[in-house]
C-alpha positions as CSV (number, residue, x, y, z in Angstrom):
1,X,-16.2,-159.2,35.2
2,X,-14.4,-161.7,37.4
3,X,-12.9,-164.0,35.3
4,X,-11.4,-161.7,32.9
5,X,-8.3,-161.3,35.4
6,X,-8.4,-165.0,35.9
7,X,-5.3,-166.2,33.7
8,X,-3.3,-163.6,36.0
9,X,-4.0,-166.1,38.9
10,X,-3.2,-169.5,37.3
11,X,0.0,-171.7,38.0
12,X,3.1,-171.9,36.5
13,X,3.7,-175.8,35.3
14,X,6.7,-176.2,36.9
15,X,7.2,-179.2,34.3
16,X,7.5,-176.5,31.4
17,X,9.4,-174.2,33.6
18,X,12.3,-176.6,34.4
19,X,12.3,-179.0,31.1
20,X,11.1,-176.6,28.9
21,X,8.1,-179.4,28.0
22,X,4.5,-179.5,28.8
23,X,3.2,-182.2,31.4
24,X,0.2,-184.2,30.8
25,X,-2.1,-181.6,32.9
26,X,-0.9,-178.7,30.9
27,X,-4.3,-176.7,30.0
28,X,-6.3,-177.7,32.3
29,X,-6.5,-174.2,34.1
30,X,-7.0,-172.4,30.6
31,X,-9.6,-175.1,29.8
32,X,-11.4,-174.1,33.3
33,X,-11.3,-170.8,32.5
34,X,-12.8,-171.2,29.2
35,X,-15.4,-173.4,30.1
36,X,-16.2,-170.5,32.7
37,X,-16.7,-167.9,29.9
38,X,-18.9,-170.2,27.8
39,X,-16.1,-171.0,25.2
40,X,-16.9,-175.1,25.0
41,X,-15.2,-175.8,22.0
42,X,-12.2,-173.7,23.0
43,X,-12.2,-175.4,26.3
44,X,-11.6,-178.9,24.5
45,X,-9.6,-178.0,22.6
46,X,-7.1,-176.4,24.9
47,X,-7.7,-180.0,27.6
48,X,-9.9,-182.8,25.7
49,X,-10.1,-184.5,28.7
50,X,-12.1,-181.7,30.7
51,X,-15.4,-182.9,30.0
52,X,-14.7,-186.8,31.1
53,X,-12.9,-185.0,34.0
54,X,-15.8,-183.3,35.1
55,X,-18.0,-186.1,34.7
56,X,-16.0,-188.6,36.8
57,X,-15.6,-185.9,39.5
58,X,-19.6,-185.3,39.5
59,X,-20.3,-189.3,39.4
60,X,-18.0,-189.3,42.8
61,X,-19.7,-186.4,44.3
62,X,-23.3,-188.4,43.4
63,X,-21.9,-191.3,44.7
64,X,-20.9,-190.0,48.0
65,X,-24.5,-189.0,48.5
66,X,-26.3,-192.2,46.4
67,X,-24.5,-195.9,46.8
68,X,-25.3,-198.1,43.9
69,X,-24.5,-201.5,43.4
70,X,-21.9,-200.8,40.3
71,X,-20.3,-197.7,41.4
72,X,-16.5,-198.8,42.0
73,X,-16.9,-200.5,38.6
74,X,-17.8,-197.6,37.2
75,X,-15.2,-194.9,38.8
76,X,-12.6,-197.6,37.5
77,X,-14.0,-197.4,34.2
78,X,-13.9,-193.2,34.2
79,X,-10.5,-193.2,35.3
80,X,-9.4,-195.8,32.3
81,X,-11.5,-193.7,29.8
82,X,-10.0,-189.7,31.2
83,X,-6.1,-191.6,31.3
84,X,-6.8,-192.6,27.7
85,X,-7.9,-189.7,26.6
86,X,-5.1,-187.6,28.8
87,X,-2.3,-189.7,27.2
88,X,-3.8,-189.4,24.2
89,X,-4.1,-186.0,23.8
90,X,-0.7,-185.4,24.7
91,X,0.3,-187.3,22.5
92,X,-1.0,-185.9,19.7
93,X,0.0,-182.6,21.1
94,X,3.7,-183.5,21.8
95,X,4.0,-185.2,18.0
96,X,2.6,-181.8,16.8
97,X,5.9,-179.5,18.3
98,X,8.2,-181.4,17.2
């Protein structure tokens, strides 16, 4: 299948690669991937924001096509809710190396 040889393809985080610690996009790409081979759960767990991120990005793409009165207030909101949730994460993730 495709996708099996996907994780061959991904990026280096250049972050990890010079500092030796994870940015706040770390797992994104393995969270893609998984989401691409069905594996929800895994997916957030490896990037809890992926979802929210996936969801602002198709409210944009609607909104291109569809204006709506609220729409700026809403893509504001989305933003505030997947940097939460980013920060958050890594957070939780950084506290959990050390």
């Amino acid at each position: 299948m495709i996708l099996e040889g996907l994780e061959d393809h991904m990026l280096d985080c250049m972050n990890k690669k010079i500092f030796g610690v994870e940015c706040l996009g770390c797992g994104i790409q393995r969270a893609t991937a998984l989401l691409f081979r069905g594996e929800f759960v895994a997916a957030f767990k490896m990037y809890p924001a992926i979802y929210t991120l996936i969801l602002l990005a198709g409210f944009i793409i609607f909104n291109f096509f569809v204006k709506f009165k609220y729409a700026f207030q809403i893509k504001v909101a989305l933003i505030f809710i997947n940097i939460a949730i980013i920060i958050i994460s890594y957070a939780i993730k950084m506290s959990n190396v050390l």
